[in-house]
C-alpha positions in Angstrom: -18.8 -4.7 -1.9 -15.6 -5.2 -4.4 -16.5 -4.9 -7.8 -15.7 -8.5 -8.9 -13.7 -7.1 -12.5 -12.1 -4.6 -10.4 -11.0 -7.4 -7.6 -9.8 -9.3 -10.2 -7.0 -6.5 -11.4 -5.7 -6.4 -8.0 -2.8 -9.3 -8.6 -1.8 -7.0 -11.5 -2.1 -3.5 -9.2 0.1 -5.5 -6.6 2.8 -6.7 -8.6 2.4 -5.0 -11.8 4.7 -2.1 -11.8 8.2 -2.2 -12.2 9.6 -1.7 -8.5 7.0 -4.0 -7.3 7.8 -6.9 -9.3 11.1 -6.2 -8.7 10.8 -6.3 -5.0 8.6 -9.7 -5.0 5.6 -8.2 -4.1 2.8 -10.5 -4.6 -1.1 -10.4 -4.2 -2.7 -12.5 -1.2 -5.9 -11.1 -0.6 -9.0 -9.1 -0.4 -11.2 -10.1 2.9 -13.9 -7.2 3.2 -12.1 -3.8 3.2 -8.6 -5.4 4.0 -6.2 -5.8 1.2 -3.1 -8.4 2.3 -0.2 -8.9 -0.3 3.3 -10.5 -0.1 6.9 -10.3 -0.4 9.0 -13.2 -0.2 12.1 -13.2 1.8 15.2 -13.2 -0.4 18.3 -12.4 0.3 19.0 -9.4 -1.9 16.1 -7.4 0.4 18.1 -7.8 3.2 19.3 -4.6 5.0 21.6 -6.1 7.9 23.7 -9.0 6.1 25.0 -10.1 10.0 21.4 -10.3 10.8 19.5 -10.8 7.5 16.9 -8.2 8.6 14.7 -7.1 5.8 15.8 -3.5 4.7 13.4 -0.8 6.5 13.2 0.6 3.0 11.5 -2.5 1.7 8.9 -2.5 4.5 8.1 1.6 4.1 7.4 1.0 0.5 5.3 -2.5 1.2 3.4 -0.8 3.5 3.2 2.3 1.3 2.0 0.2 -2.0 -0.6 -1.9 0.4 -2.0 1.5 1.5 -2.6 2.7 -2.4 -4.2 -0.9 -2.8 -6.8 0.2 -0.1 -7.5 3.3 -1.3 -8.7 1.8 -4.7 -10.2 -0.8 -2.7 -12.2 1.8 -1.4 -13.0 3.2 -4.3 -13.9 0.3 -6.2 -11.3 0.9 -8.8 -8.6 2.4 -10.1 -7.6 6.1 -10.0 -4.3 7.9 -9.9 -3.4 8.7 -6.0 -0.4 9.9 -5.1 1.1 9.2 -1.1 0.3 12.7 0.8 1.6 11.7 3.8 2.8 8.6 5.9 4.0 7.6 8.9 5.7 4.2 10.0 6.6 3.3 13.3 8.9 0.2 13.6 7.7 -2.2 16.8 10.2 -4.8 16.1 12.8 -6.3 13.3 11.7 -8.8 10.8 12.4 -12.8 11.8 15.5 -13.4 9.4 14.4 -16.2 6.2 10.4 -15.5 6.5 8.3 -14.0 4.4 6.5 -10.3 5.2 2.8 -9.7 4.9 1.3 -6.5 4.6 -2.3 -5.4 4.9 -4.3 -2.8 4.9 -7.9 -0.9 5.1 -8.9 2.8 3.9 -11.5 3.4 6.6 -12.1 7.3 5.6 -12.3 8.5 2.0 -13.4 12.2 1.0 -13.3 13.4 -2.4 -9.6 14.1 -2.3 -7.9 12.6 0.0 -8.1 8.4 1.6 -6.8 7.5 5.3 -5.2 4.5 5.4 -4.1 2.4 8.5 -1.9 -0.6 7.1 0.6 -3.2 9.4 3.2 -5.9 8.1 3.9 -8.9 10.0 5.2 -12.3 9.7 2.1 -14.8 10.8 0.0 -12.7 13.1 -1.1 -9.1 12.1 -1.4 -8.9 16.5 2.3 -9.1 16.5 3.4 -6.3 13.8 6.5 -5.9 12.2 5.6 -2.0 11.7 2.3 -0.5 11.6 1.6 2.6 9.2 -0.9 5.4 9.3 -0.8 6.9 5.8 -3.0 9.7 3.5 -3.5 9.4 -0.7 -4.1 12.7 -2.5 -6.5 11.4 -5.1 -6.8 13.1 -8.3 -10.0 15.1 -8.3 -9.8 17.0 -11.5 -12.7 15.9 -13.3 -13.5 17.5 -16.4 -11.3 20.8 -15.4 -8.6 21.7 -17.1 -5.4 24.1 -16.7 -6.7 27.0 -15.8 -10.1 26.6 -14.2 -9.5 28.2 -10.9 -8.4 30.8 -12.7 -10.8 31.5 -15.5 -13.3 31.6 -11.9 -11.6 34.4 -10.1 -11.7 36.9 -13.0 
């Protein structure tokens, strides 16, 4: 279960840094563990003007930023992560003049590290767009500070 103050910072966690507001990205939803936001198509994401593909940069980092959204999701708030590793495999080019959805879910979480399957589409998440398998570092330092691992060892 969300907590509902946490759940109510997600609009802000979706759109709230620079490169996301930038891009469009926009909050559409929390159902269970799934996390769903936005980007509008506009012309200036477009990566194949002849086209008017959306740039495969733009999906990468939608999927990318829905996949840190999870993560917190998961943990029922906010904590720095950083992306460890992800993979996105490309089924199929965005339909030219429509907007892109992204969601995701973290469906393992370990003290350091959430795994993340996320998938952007159009209208259907059955007929994806690209579908990502991604891992978040998540910062475990706690109360240690510079040092500790080493102070251990002596």
């Amino acid at each position: 279960m969300t907590d509902p103050a946490f759940a109510a910072l997600l609009p802000q966690l979706a759109s709230g840094a620079a490169h996301t507001h930038a891009l469009g990205f926009e909050f559409a939803g929390l159902e269970g563990k799934t996390v769903r936001i936005r980007v509008p198509w506009r012309e200036d994401l477009v990566g194949d003007p002849d086209t008017g593909v959306l740039a495969g940069g733009l999906v990468t980092t939608l999927l990318d930023h829905v996949g840190g959204l999870a993560v917190w999701t998961a943990l029922d708030g906010f904590r720095p992560l950083a992306t460890l590793d992800l993979r996105v495999d490309y089924m199929r080019a965005a339909e030219r003049g429509r907007d892109l959805l992204a969601e995701a879910e973290c469906y393992r979480l370990t003290h350091s590290i959430g795994f993340v399957r996320a998938w952007a589409f159009e209208d259907d998440p059955s007929d994806p767009v690209a579908a990502a398998q991604a891992a978040y570092i998540l910062d475990s330092n706690g109360d240690r500070r510079a040092g500790h691992n080493a102070r251990a060892a002596s």
